[in-house]
N, C-alpha and C positions, 0 to 999 in steps of 0.2 A: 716632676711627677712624684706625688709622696706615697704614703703606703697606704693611703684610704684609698688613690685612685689605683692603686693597683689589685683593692679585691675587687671580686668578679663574682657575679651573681653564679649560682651553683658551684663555689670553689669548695673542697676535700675540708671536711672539718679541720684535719689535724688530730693532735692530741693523741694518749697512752701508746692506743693499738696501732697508731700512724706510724710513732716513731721505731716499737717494736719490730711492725713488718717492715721498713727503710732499713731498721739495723742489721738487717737481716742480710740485705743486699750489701750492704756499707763494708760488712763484719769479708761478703766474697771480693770487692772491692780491694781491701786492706791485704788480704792475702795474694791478690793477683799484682798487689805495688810490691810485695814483698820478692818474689819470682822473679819480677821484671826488672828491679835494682839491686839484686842479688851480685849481677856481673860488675857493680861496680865497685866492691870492694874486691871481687877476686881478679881485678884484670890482670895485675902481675901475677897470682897467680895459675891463670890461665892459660899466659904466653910463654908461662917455663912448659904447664902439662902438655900443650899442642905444639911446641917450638914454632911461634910464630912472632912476625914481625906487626909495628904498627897497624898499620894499614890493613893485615891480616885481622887482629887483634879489634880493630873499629868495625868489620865486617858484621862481628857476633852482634852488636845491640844496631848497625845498620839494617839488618836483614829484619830484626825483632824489631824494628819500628820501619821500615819498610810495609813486612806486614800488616803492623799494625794498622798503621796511615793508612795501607790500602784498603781494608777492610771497614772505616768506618762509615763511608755511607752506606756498604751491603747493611752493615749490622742498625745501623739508623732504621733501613727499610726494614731489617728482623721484628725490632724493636715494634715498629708502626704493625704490622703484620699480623705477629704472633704473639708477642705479649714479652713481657719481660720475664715472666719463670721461666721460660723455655729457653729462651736466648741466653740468660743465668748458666743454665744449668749445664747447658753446652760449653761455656764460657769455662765454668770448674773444670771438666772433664779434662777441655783442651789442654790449659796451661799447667795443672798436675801432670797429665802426663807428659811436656815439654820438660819441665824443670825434672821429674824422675829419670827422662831421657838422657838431660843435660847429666846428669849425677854418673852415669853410667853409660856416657858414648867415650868408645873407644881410640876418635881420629877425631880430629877437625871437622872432616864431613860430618859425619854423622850428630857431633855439640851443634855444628849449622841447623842442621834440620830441626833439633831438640828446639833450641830456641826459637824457630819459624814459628814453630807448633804453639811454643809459647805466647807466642806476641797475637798468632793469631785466638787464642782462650783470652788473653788479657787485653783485645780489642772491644769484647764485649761487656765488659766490666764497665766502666764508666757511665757512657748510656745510657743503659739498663738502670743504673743506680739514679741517674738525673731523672729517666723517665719515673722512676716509681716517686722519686720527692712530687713530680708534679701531679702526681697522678692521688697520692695521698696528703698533700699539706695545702696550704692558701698559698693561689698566689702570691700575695704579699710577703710570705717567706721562703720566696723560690731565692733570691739570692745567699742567704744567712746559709738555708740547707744546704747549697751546694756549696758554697765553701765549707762548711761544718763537711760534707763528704771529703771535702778536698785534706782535709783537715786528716780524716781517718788513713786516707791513700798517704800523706806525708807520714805518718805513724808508723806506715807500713814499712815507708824507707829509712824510719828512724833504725826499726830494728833489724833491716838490711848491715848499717852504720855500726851497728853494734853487737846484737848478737849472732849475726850472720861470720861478719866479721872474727870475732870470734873463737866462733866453730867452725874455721878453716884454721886456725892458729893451732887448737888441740885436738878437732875430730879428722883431721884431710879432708880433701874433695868430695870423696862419693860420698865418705857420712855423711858432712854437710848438707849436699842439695838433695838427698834421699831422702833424710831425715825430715828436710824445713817439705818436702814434697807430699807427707801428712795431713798438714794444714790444710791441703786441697780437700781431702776426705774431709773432715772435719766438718766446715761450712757445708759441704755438701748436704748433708744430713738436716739442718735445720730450713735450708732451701726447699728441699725437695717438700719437707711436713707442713711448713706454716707460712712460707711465701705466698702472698694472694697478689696478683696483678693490680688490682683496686678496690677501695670497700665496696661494699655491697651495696647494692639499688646505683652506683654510681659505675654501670656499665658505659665505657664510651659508645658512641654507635657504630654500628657497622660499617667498615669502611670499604667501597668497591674498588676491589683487585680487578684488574685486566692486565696478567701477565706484562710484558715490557713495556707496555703504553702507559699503567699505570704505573711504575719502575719511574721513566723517562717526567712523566708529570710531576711526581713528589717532586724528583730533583730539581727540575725546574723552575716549581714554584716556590721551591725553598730557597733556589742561588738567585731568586730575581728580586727576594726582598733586598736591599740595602742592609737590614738590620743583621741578615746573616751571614753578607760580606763582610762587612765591617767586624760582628764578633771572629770571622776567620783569621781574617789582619792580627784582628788584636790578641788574641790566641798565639796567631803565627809569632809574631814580634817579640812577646812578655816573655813564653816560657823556655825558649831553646838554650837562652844561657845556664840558667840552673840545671837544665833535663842534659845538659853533656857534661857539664861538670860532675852531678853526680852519679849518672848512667857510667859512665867509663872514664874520661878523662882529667878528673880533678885530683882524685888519687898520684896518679903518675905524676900530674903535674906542681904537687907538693912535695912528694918524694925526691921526684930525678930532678927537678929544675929549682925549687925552694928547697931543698938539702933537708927536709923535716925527717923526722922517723914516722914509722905508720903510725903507731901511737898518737901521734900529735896531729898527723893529718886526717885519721877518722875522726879525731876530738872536732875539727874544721869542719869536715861534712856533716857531722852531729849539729854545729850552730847551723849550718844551711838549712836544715830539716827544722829544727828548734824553732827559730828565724819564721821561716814558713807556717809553721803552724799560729806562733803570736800574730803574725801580718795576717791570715787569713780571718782568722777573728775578729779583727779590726777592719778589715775589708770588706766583710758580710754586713754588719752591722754598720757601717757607714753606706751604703750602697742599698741597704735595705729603708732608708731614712732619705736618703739623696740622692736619686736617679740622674743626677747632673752629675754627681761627681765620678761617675763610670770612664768618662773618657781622660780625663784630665790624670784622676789614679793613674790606668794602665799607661797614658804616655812619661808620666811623673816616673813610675818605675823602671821605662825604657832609658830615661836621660841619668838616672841615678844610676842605674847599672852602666850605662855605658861609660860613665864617668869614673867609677871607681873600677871598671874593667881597665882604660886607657892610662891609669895612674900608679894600676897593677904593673901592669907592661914596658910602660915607660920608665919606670924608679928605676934610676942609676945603680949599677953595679947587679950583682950575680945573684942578689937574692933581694926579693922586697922585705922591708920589714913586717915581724909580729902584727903591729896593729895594725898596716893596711892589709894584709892577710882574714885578718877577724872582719873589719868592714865589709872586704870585699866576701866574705861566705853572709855576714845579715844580711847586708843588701840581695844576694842570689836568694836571700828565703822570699823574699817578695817578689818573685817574677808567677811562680806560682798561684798564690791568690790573686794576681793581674792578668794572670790567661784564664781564671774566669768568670774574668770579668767580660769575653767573649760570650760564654753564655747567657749572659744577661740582656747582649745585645740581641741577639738572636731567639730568644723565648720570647718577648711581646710580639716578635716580626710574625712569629708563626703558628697557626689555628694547631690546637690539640692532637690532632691526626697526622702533623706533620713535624712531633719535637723529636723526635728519634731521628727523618733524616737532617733536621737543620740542626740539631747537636752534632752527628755524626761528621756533616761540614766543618761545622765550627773545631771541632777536636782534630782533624786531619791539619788544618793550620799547624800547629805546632810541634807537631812529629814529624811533617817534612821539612821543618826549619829543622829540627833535634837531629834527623838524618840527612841531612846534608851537612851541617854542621861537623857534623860525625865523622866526616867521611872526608871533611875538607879539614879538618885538621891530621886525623892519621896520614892522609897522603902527604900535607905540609910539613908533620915532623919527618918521614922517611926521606924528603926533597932538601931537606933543610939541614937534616942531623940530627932531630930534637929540637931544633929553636922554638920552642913554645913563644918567643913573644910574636914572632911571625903566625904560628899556626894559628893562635889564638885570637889574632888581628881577624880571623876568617869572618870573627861576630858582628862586627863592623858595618860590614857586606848586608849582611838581612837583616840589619836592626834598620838599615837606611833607609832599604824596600819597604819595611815593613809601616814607619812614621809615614811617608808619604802614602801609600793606600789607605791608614789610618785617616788621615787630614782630611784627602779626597772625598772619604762616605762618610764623614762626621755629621757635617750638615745635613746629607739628604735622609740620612738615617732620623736624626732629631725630626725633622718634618715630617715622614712619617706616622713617629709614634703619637706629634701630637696631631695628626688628624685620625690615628684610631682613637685617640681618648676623646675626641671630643664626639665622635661618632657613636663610643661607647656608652658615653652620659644621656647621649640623644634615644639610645636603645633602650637604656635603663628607665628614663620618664619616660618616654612612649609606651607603653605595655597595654596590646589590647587588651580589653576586659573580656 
């Protein structure tokens, strides 16, 4: 499939005012990645403020992707619904006032709930920002923009890496997440003025609601394409290694087990993020040219990651070296642009009325891989002592689920698309007069 046969008669011009209102969404986007990887530079110091242990300590970005994950086909349906301003603007609401929370809870409890709150504002975020690319661009540049979004969300964790970082070093705790809980406000403001759902005269049409019948329908129609199991797989598989490395666990794991200073090991999360945003742009733009090379990518980045995860862990003696360190954080930047490459599969599967719940699908993939992950490694260091080589074996486990469901819908997904394209050429010269 190349990029002629993927425009589509009545596709979104594109162009100035397109990108403007997309940045718009992009710009709440970036600040909801910022709130959501916030926790992973402070997880130590987290577990001094609350005294708590691993396991305790894995709960915070479990819960906030728990959350998350659960709410992405509700907010798919939002999305299909009510339009993406609205679901937006909900979205800021929420996750300012998590991260304001998180700045200023008292107990454990209470950071719990903060972050809930979070994950559930920063579940609506992505979505919303996919559905407005399609909604404003060609499709033929639905892959490039959604990595380019993806691209903005890594920015976001850039400055998590950096100057989130920090401003726990010189401002403490509550300044910190008080202060970065501003930004919520901020994007708010041009959301609320100049967000438009879609240009004008390019109203979708009305789409018939019947309460849970029609609930039960979207989804159904959307989990029976092939095209949007398969981008769940492939979603699921790509991105859980990077998303717990640098959600909570890579910090520690450079620190306590690789003897590094923090200094040296946010300079490592920095190439992950760095990393990510070069692979994504190279990702979009090859993908946008070569609809073949969608599968072969995302499993090429599962065998590369898994490979320099296994050479991590395995290196003789108490520390790996320097340079399989640096490898192994490029490589984790490419898991990222390869989870979504799930969206790709799953946007031709699915008629207009239905991108909201077949993204929503497609994104819950990889957050229940990131929280279980999560969660099997906190339990693994407190069973173990710390042994990060064991804990971190847990990736092993869902990379292997994940290749094999890949494999399985490779094929019939492929089949599909090209019996819509040829159906779609047929519709095209047919045109009553």
């Amino acid at each position: 499939m190349n990029r002629e046969s993927a425009a589509l008669p009545g596709d979104p011009p594109g162009g100035r005012r397109a990108a403007l209102v997309w940045g718009i969404g992009v710009a709440v986007y970036f600040v909801a990645v910022i709130f959501r990887t916030s926790l992973g530079v402070a997880g130590l110091d987290a577990a001094d403020r609350f005294d708590v242990n691993a396991s305790a300590l894995s709960t915070f970005s479990i819960l906030q992707l728990l959350v998350y994950a659960g709410m992405q086909i509700p907010v798919g349906l939002m999305v299909d619904r009510l339009g993406t301003k609205k679901v937006l603007t909900l979205g800021v609401v929420l996750f300012t006032a998590g991260q304001l929370g998180f700045a200023l809870s008292p107990s454990y409890g209470t950071a719990l709930a903060a972050r809930a709150l979070l994950g559930c504002g920063d579940a609506m975020t992505f979505i919303s920002v996919l559905r407005l690319g399609s909604r404003w661009f060609p499709a033929r540049r639905g892959p490039f923009v959604a990595q380019v979004a993806a691209l903005f969300g890594m920015a976001g964790n850039l400055v998590s890496t950096i100057v989130v970082s920090r401003m726990l070093d010189g401002l403490g705790w509550t300044a910190t997440f008080a202060g970065s809980a501003a930004a919520g406000a901020v994007v708010l403001v041009p959301l609320v003025l100049f967000l438009k759902d879609h240009p004008e005269g390019r109203e979708p049409p009305p789409a018939e609601h019947a309460g849970a019948t029609f609930v039960r329908r979207q989804i159904a129609l959307s989990w029976r394409e092939p095209g949007t199991r398969l981008g769940m797989w492939v979603h699921f598989t790509t991105q859980f290694p990077a998303m717990v490395f640098l959600l909570l666990w890579g910090l520690p794991f450079l620190v306590e087990a690789q003897r590094l200073s923090r200094e040296t090991a946010g300079g490592l999360l920095t190439l992950v993020v760095v990393s990510n945003m070069v692979v994504g742009l190279v990702y979009g733009q090859i993908i946008a040219r070569h609809h073949a090379a969608r599968a072969p990518l995302a499993l090429g980045t599962v065998a590369a990651t898994a490979t320099v995860w296994a050479a991590t862990l395995a290196h003789p003696g108490d520390r790996a070296p320097m340079w399989l360190l640096i490898t192994l954080c490029a490589v984790l930047g490419a898991c990222g642009p390869a989870s979504m490459i799930g969206f790709d599969f799953a946007r031709p599967a699915n008629p207009p009325e239905r991108q909201g719940t077949a993204s929503g699908i497609v994104n819950m993939g990889g957050f229940v891989a990131s929280m279980t992950t999560l969660l099997a490694v906190g339990v693994l260091l407190d069973v173990t002592g710390d042994d990060y080589r064991i804990a971190f074996s847990s990736v092993f486990v869902l990379e292997t689920l994940g290749v094999t469901q890949i494999l399985r819908l490779r094929a019939r997904t492929a089949r599909r698309e090209r019996e819509r394209l040829v159906a779609s050429r047929v519709e095209a010269v047919h045109v009553p007069a």
